[in-house]
C-alpha positions, 0 to 999 in steps of 0.5 A: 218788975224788970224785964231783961232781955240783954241775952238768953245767958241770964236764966236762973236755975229751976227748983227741979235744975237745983235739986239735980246739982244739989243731989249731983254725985262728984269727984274731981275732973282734973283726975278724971273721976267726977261721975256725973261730968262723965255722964254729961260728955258722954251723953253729948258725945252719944246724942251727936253721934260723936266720940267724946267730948269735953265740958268747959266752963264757957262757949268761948273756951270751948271754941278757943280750945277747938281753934287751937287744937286745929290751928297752928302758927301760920295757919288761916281759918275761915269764918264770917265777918260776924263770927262770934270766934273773930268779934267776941272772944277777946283776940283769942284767935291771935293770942291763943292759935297765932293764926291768922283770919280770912272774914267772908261776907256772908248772908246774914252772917251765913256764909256759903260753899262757893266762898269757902271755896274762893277762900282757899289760899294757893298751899304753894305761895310762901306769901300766903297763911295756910287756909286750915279750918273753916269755922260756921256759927248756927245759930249767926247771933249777930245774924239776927238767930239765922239758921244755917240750911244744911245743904249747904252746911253739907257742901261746905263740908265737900269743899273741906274734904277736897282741899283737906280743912276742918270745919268747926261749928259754933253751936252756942245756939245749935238747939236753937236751929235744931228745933226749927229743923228737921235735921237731928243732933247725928246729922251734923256730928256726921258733918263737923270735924268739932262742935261746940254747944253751949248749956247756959244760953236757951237751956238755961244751965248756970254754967257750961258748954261742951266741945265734942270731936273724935277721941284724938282730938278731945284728948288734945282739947284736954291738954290744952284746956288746962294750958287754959286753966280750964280744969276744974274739981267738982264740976259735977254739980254744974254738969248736972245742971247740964243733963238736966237742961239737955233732957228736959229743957230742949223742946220748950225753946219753940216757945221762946222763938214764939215769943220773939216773933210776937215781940217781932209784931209788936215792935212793928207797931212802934214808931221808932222802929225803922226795921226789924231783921227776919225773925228765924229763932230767939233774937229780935235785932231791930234798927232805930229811926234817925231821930233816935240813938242807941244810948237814948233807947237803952235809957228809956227802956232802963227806966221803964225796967227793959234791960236790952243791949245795943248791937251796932249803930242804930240797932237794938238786940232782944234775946227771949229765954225761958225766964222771960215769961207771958206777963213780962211779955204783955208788960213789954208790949205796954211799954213799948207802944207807949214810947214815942218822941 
């Protein structure tokens, strides 16, 4: 049995999510007339409390889409110096927007207010990039699956207004920290100028994020996704995946942050364990002993059927989804405690 715990993006679809896709309605996008892709933006748009949306084939053109939207050449957007926008997306950022970046020290990659605030670039200094967009990721990968208080989220967004940014979320993980929070999916469509959420991550669709925003701004995002090569034709069967994983699939995610926290448990029994990060939400981030490499780890883990990923020097990410089930659970728990040097 392999076990693989690499990312919450290697679910496969149910039984239930195929029959939906198998059954699913469609046209073609790029004319507007798929209906089961309406029914999805819709959908997101209204649960957000947002105006429309927008459905893309990945997280990371959904926030290239955004940052391009909002950027321009010249500008600046804001962001910590985990930001997936800034490690992972390929340079896009540069090559897409033209724009340059500020990268803020955040706490466990969620940054504050009085940074933001101590960001903002003087307008009127020729010498400086234009300080245009703030960008916050909830929940912070790289920050172990942190979730963003959002007070705070809410004061970064006064300072926005004052000094006339936007802000954008990158909500791949957004259901992530809205299952551990009281706060409801409206709240923060009434904070961010742009969302991007993700569908393939912890709600197990195959495929698909959406951006959502205002009608100006999803029309522009439109535009530019097919200067991405982002249209596609009969993208109802994939969208319907997407409903199905939003209706049905969003509360069980408590079940995969009980499973990290017991993963959390048994690592801290482990001898080659020198540190665990918090465990907030899906992401067990843990550091080696010196006597261990991460390329020694991800061997033995290979060989013993654990698929994970090194994420920095010494440190090893665990990321449970809802392929990840209670016998692969206690078969990890075996494996790891028999591992010694």
């Amino acid at each position: 049995m392999t076990i693989d715990l690499r990312s919450d993006t290697v679910t496969k679809p149910s039984k239930e999510m195929l029959e939906a896709m198998f059954s699913a309605e469609v046209g073609d996008d790029v004319f507007g007339d798929d209906p089961t892709v309406s029914v999805l933006e819709t959908k997101a748009a209204e649960m957000f409390g947002m105006e429309a949306a927008i459905f893309c084939p990945s997280g990371t053109m959904t926030n290239q889409i955004a940052l391009k939207a909002h950027l321009f050449s010249g500008a600046e957007v804001i962001c910590d110096k985990y930001s997936h926008i800034y490690l992972y997306e390929g340079g896009g950022i540069a090559s897409n927007s033209q724009s340059s970046v500020k990268l803020l020290d955040g706490e466990k990659g969620r940054i504050t207010a009085n940074q933001v605030k101590a960001a903002i670039n003087n307008s009127e200094d020729i010498h400086l990039p234009l300080s245009t967009l703030v960008s916050l990721e909830n929940t912070m990968n790289k920050g172990g699956g942190s979730i963003y208080d959002f007070s705070e989220i809410e004061r970064i967004k006064s300072v926005c207004q004052e000094n006339g940014l936007k802000l954008h979320l990158d909500g791949a993980r957004l259901f992530n920290a809205l299952v551990e929070s009281p706060e409801e999916p409206k709240n923060y469509g009434q904070v961010f100028d742009s969302i991007s959420i993700c569908l393939s991550k912890g709600l197990g669709a195959p495929v698909g994020s959406l951006l959502l925003g205002n009608k100006d701004f999803i029309k522009k995002s439109r535009r530019i996704r097919k200067s991405f090569g982002g249209g596609w034709r009969q993208a109802g069967y994939l969208a319907a995946a997407g409903i199905y994983a939003l209706d049905n699939n969003v509360d069980r995610l408590k079940l995969d942050h009980a499973n990290a926290k017991t993963i959390g448990d048994i690592l801290r029994k482990c001898s080659f364990v020198k540190d665990i990060m918090p465990i907030d939400t899906n992401i067990v981030i843990f550091e080696l002993e010196e006597a261990w490499t991460n390329a020694e780890m991800l061997e033995t883990l290979k060989a013993k059927g654990v698929l994970v990923v090194g994420f920095g020097p010494q440190l090893i990410r665990f990321v449970t989804h809802l392929d990840f089930t209670s016998e692969q659970l206690n078969l990890l728990e075996k494996v790891l405690t028999q591992i010694k040097k």
